[in-house]
Backbone as a chain_set.jsonl record, in Angstrom:
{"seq": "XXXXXXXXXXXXXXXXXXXXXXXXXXXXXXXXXXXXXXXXXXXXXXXXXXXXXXXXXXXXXXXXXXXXXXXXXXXXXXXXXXXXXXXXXXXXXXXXXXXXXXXXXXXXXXXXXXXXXXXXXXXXXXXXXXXXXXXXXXXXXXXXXXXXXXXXXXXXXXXXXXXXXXXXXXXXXXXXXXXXXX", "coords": {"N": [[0.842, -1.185, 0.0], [1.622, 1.727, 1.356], [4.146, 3.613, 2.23], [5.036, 4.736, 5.374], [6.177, 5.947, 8.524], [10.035, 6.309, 7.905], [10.753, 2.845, 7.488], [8.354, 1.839, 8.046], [5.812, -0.182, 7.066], [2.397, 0.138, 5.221], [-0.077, -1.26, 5.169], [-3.091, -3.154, 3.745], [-5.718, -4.523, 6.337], [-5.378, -8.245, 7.141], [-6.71, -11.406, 7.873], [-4.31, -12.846, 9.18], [-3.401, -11.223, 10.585], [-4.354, -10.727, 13.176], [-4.28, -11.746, 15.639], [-2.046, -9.725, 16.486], [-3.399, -7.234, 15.53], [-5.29, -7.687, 18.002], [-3.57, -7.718, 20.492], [-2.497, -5.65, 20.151], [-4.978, -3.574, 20.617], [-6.175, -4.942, 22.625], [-3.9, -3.583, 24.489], [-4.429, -1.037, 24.537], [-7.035, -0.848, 25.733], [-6.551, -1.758, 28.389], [-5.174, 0.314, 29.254], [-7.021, 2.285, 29.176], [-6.878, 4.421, 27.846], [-7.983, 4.734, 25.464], [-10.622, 4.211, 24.684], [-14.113, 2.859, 25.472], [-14.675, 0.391, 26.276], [-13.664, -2.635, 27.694], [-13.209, -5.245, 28.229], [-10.744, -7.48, 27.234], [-10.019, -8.469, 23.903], [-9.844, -11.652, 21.839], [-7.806, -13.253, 19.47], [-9.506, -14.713, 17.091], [-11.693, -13.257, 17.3], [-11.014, -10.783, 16.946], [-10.333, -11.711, 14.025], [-13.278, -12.583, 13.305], [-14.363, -9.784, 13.543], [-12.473, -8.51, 11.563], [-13.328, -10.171, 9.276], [-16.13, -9.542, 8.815], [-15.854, -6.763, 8.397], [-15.071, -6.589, 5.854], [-14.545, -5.424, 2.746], [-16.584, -2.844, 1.994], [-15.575, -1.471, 4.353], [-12.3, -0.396, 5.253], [-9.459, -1.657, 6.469], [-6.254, -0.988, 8.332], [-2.751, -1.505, 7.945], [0.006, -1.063, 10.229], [3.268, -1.957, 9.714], [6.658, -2.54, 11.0], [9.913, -4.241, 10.13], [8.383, -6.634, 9.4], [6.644, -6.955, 11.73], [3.359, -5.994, 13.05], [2.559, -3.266, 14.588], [0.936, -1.153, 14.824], [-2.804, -0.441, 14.125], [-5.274, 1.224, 11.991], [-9.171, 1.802, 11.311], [-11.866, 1.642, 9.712], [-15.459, 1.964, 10.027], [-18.955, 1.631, 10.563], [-20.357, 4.658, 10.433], [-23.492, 5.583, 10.873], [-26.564, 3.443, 10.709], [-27.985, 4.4, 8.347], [-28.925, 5.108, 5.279], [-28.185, 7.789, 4.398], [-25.995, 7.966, 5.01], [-24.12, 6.85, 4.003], [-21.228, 7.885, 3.338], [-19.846, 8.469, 5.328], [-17.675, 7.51, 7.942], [-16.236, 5.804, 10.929], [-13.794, 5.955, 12.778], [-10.923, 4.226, 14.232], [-7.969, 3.993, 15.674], [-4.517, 2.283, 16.426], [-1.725, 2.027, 18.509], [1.026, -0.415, 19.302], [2.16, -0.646, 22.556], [4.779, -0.108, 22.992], [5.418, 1.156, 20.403], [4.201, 3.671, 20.496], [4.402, 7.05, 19.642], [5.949, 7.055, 17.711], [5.62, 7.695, 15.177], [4.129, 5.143, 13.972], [1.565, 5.233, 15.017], [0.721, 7.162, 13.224], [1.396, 6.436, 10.317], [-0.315, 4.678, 10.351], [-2.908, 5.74, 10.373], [-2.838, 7.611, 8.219], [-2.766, 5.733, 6.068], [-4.822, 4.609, 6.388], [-6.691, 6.56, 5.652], [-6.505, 7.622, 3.528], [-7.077, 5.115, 2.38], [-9.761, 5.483, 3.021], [-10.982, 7.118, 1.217], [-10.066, 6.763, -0.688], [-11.84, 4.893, -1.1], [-14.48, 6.52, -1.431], [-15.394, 7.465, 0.462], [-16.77, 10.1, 2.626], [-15.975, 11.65, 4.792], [-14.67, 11.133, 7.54], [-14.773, 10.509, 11.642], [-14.43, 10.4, 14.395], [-14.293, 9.822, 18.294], [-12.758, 11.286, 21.127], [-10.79, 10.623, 24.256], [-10.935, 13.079, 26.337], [-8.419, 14.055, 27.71], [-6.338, 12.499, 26.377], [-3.856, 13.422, 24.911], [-2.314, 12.751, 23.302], [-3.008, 11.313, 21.001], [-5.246, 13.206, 20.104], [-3.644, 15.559, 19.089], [-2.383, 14.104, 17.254], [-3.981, 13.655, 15.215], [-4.81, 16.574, 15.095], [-2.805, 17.385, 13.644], [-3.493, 16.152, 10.992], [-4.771, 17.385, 10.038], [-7.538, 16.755, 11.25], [-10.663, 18.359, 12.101], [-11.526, 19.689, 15.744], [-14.86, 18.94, 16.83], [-16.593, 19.574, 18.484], [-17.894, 18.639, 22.461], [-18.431, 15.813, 23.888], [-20.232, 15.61, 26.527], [-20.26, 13.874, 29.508], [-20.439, 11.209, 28.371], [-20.125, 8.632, 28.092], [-19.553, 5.689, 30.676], [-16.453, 4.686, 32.106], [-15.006, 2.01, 34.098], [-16.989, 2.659, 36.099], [-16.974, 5.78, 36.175], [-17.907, 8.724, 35.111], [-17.366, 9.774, 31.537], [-16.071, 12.427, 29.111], [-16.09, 12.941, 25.781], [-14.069, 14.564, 22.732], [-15.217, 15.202, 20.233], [-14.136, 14.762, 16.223], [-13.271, 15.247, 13.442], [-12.705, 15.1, 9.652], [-12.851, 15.703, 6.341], [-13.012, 14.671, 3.44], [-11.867, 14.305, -0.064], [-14.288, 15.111, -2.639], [-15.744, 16.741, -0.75], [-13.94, 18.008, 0.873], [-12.872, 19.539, -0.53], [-15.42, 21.665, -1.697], [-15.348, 23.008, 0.632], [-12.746, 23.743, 0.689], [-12.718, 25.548, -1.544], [-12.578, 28.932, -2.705], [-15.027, 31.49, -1.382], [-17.156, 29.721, -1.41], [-19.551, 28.485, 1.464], [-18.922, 27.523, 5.183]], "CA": [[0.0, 0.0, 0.0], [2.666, 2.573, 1.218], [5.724, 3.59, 3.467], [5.069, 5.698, 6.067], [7.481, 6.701, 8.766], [10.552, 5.278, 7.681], [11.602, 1.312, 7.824], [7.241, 1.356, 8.094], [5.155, -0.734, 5.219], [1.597, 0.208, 5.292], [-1.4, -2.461, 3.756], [-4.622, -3.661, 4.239], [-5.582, -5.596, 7.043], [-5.788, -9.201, 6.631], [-6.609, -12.654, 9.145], [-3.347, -13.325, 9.879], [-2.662, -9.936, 11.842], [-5.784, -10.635, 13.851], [-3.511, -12.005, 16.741], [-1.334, -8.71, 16.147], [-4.441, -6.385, 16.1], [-6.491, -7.824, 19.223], [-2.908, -7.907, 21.553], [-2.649, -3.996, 20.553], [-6.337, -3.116, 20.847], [-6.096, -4.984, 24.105], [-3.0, -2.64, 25.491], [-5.532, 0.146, 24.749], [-8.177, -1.531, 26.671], [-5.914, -2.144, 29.608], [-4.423, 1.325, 29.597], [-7.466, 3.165, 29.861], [-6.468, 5.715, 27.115], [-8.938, 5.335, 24.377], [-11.949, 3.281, 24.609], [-14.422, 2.898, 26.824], [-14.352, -1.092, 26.035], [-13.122, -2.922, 29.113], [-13.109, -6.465, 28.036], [-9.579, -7.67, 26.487], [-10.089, -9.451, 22.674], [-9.16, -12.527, 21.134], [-7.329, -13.401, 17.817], [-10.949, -14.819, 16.829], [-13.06, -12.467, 17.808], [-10.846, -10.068, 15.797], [-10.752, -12.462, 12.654], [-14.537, -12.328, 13.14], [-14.298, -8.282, 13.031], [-11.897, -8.375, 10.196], [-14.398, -10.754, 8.15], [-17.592, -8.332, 9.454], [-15.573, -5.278, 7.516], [-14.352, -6.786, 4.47], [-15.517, -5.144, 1.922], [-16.566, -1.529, 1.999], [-14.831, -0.443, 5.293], [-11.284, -0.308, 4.947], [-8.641, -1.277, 8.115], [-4.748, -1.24, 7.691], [-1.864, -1.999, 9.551], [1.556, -0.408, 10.068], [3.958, -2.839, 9.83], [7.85, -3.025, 10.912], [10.918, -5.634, 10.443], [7.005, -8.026, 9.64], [6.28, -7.023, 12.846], [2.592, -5.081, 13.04], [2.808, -2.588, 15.085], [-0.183, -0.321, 14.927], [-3.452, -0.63, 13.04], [-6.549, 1.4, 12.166], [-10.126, 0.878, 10.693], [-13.057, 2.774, 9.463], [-16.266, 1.602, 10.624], [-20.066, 2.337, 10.037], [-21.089, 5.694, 11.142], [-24.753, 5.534, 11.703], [-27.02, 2.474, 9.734], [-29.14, 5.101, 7.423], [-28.05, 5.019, 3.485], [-27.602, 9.298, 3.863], [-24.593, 8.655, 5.826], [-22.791, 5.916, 3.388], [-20.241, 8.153, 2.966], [-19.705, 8.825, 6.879], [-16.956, 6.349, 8.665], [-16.272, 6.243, 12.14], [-12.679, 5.561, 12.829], [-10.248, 3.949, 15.393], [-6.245, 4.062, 15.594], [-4.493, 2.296, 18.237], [-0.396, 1.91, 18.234], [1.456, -1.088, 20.303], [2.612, 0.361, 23.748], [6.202, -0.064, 22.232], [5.528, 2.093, 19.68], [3.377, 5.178, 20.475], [5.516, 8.141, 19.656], [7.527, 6.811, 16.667], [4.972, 7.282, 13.988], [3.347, 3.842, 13.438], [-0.232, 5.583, 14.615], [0.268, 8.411, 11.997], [1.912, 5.604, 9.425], [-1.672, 3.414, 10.091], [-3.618, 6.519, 10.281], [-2.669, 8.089, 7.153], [-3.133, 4.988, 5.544], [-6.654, 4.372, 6.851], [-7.066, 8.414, 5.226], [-6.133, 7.05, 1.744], [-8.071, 4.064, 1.518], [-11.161, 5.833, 2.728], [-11.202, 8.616, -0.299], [-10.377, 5.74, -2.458], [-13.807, 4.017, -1.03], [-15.172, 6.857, -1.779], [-15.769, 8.066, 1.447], [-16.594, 12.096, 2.365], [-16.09, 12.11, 6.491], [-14.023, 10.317, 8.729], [-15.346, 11.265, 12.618], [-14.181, 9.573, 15.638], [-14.65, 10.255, 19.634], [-11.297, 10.721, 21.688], [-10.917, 11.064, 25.67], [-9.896, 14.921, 26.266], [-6.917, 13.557, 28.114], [-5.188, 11.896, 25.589], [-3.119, 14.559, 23.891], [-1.516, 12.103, 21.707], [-4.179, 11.32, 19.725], [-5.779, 14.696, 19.585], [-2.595, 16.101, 18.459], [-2.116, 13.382, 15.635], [-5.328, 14.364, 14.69], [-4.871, 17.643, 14.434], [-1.818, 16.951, 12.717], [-3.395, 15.023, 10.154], [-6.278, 17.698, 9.531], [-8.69, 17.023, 11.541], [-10.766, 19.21, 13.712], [-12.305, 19.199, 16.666], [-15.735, 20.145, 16.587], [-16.993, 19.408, 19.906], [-17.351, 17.708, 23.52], [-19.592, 14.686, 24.331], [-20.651, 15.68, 27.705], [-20.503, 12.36, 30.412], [-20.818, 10.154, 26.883], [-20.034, 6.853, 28.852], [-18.426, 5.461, 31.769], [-15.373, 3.584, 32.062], [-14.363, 1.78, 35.788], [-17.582, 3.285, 37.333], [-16.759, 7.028, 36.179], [-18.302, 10.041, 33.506], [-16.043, 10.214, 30.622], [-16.129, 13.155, 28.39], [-15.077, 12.579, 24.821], [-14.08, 15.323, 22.04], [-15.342, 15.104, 18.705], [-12.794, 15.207, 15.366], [-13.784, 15.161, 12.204], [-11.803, 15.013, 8.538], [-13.488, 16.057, 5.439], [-12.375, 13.91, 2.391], [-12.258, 14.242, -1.575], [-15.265, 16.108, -2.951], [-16.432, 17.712, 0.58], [-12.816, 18.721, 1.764], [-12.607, 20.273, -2.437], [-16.194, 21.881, -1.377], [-14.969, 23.849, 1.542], [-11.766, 24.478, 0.707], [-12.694, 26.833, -2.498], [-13.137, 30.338, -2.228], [-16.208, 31.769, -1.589], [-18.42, 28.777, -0.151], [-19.604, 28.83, 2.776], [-18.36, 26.566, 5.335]], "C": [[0.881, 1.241, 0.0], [3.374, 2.542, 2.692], [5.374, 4.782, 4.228], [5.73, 6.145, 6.947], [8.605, 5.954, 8.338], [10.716, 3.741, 7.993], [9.898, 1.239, 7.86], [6.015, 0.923, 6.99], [3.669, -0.492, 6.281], [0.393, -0.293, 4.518], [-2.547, -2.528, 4.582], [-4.527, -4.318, 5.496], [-5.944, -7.176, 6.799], [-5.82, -10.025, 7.917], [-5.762, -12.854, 9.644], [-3.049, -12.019, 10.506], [-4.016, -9.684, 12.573], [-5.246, -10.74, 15.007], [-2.91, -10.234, 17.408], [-2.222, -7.579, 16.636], [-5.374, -6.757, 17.576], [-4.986, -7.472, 20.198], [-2.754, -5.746, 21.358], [-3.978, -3.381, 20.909], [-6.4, -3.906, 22.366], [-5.046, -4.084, 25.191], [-4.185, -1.454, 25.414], [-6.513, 0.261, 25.149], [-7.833, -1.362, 27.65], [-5.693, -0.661, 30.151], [-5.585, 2.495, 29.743], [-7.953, 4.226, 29.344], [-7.479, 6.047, 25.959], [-10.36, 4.628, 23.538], [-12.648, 3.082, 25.807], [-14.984, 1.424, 26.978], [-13.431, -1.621, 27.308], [-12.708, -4.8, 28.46], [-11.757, -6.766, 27.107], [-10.266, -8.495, 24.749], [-9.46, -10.401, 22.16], [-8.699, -12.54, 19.737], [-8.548, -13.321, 17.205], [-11.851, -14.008, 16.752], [-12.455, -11.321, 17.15], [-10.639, -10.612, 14.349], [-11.959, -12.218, 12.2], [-14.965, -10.887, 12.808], [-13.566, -7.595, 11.757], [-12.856, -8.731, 8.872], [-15.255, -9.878, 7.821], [-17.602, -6.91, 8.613], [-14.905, -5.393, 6.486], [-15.203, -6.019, 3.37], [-15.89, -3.267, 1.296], [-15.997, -0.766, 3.258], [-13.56, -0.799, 5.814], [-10.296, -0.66, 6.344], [-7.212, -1.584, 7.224], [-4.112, -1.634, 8.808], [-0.636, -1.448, 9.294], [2.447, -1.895, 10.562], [5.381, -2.449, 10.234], [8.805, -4.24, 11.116], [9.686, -6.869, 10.473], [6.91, -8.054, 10.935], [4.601, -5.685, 12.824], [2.262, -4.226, 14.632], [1.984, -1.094, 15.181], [-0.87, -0.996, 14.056], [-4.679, 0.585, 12.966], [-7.333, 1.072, 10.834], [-11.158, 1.727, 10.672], [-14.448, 1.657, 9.746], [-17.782, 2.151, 10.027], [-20.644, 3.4, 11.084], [-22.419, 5.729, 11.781], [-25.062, 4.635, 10.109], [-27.959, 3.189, 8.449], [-28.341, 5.597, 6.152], [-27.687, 6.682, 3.496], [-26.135, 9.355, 4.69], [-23.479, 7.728, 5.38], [-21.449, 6.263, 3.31], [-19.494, 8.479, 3.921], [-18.816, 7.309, 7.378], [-16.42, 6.623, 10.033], [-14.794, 5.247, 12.226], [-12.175, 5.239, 14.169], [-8.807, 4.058, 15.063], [-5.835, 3.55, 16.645], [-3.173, 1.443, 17.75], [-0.22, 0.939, 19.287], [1.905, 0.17, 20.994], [4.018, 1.298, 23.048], [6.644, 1.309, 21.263], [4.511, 3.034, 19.319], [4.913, 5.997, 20.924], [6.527, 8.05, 18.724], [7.122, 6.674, 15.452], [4.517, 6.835, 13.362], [2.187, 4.602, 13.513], [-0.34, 6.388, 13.418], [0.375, 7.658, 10.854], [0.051, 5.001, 8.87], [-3.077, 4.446, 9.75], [-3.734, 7.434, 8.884], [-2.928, 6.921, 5.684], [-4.292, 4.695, 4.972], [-7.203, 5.531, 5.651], [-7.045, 7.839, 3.785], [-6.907, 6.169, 1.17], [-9.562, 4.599, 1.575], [-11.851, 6.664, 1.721], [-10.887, 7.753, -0.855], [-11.682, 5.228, -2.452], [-14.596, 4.805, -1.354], [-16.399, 7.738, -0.33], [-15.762, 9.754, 1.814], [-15.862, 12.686, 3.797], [-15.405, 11.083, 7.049], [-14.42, 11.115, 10.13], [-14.693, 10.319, 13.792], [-14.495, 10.41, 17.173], [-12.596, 10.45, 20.35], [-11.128, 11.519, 23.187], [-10.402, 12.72, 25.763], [-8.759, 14.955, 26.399], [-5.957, 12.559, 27.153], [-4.84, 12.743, 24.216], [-2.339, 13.795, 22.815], [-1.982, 12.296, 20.718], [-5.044, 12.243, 19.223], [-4.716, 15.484, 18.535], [-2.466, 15.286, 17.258], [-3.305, 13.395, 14.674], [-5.832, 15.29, 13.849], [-3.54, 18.175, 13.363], [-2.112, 16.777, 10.961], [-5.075, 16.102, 9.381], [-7.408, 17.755, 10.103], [-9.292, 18.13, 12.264], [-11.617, 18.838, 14.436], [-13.408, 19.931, 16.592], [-16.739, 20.41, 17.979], [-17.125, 18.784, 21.108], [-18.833, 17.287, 23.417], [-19.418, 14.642, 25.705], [-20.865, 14.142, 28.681], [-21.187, 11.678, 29.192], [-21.286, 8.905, 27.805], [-19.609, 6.573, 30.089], [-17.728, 4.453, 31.605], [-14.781, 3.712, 33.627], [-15.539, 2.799, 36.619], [-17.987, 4.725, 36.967], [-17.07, 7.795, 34.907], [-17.238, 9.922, 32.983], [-16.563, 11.213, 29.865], [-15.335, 12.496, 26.895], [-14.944, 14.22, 23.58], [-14.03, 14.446, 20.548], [-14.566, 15.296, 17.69], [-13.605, 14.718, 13.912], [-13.079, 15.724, 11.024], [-12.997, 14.82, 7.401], [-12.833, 15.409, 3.951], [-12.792, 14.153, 0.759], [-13.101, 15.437, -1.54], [-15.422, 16.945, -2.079], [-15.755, 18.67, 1.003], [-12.834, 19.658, 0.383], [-13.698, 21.34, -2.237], [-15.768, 23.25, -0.669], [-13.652, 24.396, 1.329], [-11.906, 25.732, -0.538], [-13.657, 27.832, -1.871], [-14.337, 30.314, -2.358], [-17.24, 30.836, -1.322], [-18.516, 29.082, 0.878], [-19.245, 27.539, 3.364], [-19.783, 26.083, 5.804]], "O": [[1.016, 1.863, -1.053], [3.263, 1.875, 3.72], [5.439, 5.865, 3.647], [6.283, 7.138, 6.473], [8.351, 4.75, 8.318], [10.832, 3.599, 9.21], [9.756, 0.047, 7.589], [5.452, 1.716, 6.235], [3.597, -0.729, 7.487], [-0.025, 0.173, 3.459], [-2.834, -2.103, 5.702], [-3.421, -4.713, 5.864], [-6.981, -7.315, 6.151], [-5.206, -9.653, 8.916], [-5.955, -13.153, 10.823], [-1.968, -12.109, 11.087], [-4.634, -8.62, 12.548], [-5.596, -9.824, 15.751], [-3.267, -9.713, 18.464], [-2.065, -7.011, 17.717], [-6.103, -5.89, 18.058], [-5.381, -6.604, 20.976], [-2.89, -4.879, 22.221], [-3.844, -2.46, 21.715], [-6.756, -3.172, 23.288], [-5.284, -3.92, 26.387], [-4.742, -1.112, 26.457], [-7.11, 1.335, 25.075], [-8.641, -0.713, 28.314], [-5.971, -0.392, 31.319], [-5.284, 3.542, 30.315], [-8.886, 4.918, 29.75], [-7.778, 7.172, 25.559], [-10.826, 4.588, 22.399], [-12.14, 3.091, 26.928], [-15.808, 1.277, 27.88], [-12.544, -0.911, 27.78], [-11.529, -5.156, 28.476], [-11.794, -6.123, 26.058], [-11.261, -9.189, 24.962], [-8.287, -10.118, 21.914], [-9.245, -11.822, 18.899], [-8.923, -12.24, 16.752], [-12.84, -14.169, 16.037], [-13.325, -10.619, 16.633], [-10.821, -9.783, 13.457], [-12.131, -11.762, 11.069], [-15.806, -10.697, 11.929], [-13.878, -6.575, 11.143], [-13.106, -8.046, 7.881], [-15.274, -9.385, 6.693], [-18.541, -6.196, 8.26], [-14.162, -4.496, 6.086], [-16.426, -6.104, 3.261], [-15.403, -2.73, 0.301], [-15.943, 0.463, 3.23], [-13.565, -1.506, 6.822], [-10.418, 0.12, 7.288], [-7.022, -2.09, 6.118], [-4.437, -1.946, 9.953], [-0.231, -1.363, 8.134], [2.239, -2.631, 11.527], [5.537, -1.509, 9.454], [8.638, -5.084, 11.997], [9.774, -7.836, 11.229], [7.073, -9.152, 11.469], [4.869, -4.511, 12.57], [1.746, -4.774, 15.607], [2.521, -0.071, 15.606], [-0.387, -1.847, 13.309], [-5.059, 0.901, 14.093], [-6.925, 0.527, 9.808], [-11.345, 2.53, 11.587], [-14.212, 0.457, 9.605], [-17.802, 2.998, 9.133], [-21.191, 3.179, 12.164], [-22.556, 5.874, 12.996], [-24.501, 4.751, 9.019], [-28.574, 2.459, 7.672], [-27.347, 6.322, 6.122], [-26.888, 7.009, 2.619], [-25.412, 10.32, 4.936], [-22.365, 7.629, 5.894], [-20.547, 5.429, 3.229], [-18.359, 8.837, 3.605], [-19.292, 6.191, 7.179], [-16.142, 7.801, 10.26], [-14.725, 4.084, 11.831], [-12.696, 5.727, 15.172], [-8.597, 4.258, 13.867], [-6.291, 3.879, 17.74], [-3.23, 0.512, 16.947], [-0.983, 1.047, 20.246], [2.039, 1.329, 20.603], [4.252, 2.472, 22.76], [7.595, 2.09, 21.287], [4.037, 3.214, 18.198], [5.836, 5.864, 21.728], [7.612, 8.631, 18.725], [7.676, 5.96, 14.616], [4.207, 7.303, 12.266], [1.591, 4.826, 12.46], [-1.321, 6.342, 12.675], [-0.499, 7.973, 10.046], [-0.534, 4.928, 7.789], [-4.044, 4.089, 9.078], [-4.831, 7.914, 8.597], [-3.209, 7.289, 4.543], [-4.717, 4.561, 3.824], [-8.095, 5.232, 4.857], [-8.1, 7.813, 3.152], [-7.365, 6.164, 0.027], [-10.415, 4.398, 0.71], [-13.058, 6.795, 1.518], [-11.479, 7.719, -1.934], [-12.464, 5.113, -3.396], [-15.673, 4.311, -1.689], [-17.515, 8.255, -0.273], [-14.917, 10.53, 1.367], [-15.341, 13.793, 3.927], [-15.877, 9.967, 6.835], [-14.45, 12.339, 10.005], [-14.708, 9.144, 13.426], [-14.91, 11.568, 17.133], [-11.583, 9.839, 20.011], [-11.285, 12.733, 23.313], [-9.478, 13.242, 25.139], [-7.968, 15.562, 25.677], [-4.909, 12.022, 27.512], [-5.282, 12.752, 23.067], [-1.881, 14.2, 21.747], [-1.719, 13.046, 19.778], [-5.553, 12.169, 18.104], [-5.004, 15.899, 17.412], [-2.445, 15.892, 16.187], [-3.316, 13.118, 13.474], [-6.544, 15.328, 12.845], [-3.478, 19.118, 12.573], [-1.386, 17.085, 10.016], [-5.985, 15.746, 8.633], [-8.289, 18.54, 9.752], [-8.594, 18.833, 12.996], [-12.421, 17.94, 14.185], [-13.4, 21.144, 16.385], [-17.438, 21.388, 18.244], [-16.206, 17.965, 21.098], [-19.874, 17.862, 23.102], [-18.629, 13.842, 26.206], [-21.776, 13.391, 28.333], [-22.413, 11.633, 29.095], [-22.386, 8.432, 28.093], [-19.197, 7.587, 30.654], [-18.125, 3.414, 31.076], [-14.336, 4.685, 34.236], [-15.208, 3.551, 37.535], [-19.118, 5.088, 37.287], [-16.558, 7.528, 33.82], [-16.177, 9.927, 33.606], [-17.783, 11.064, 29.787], [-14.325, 11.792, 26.877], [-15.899, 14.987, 23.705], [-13.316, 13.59, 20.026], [-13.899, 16.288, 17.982], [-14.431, 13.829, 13.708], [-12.743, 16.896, 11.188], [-13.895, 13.985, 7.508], [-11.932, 16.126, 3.516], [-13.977, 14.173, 0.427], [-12.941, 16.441, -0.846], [-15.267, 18.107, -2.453], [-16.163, 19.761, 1.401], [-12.781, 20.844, 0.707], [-13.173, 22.396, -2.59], [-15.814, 24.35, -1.22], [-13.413, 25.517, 1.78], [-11.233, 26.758, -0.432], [-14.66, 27.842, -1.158], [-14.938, 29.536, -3.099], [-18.314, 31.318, -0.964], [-17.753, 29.881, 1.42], [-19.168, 26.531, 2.662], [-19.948, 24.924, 6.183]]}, "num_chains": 1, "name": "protein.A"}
């Protein structure tokens, strides 16, 4: 697919990095940082989520040395045909390697295949407190457009989440010429 920070190959996701994807999506379970998912995942049970999104919603994986090492995955926004073009995204780097460019590698990836699908919106949720991922975010374009007031709880406790949202192909082409309105 492509190379994103150096020494990092960036592709589709496929079954065999199901192991790969559930042991990182479980550090980000454990840690607290960006889900409000509590339960750890199996290989299986991400095979079964890989199968579930074959097709029209796109996941990748950052790879180094054939080692995967981040992944993300676009998702279905809401079930009503006016929002086909709407994907609801995740990103989530091994421990190892948050801070060395794999999330932006898997994330920029993700960005590519979804404007090839044909997608207009990428949107995700993200704790207030995790400046990583806000920042690679806003890095990467997005913005924030607002807070989800006590959304959920995780361990008992209100979480707040901030809204982000990335405008793709036609829409981002839309807004960016003069003279529209936004």
């Amino acid at each position: 697919m492509s190379a994103g920070a150096p020494g990092t190959l960036v592709r589709p996701a496929r079954n065999a990095d199901a192991a790969a994807i559930a042991a990182i999506y479980t550090q980000g379970i454990e840690d607290r940082i960006a889900t409000f998912e509590t339960r750890p995942r199996s290989p299986e049970e991400m095979t079964a989520w890989l199968a579930a999104k074959a097709g029209r919603h796109p996941g990748v994986v950052a790879e180094r040395g054939g080692r995967v090492v981040a992944w993300a995955a676009a998702d279905t926004y809401r079930p009503r045909e006016c929002y086909d073009g709407v994907a609801e995204f995740s990103v989530y780097a091994a421990r190892d390697a948050r801070g060395t460019g794999a999330g932006r590698a898997a994330l920029e990836g993700l960005i590519a295949a979804c404007e090839a699908a044909g997608f207009w919106k990428l949107v995700s949720r993200i704790f207030p407190e995790n400046v990583a991922s806000r920042q690679l975010c806003a890095r990467l374009g997005f913005r924030e457009v607002g807070t989800y007031r006590r959304h959920g709880r995780l361990d008992g406790a209100w979480r707040d989440t901030v809204i982000v949202e990335l405008l793709l192909g036609e829409a981002r082409e839309d807004v960016e010429r003069p003279g529209l309105p936004d």
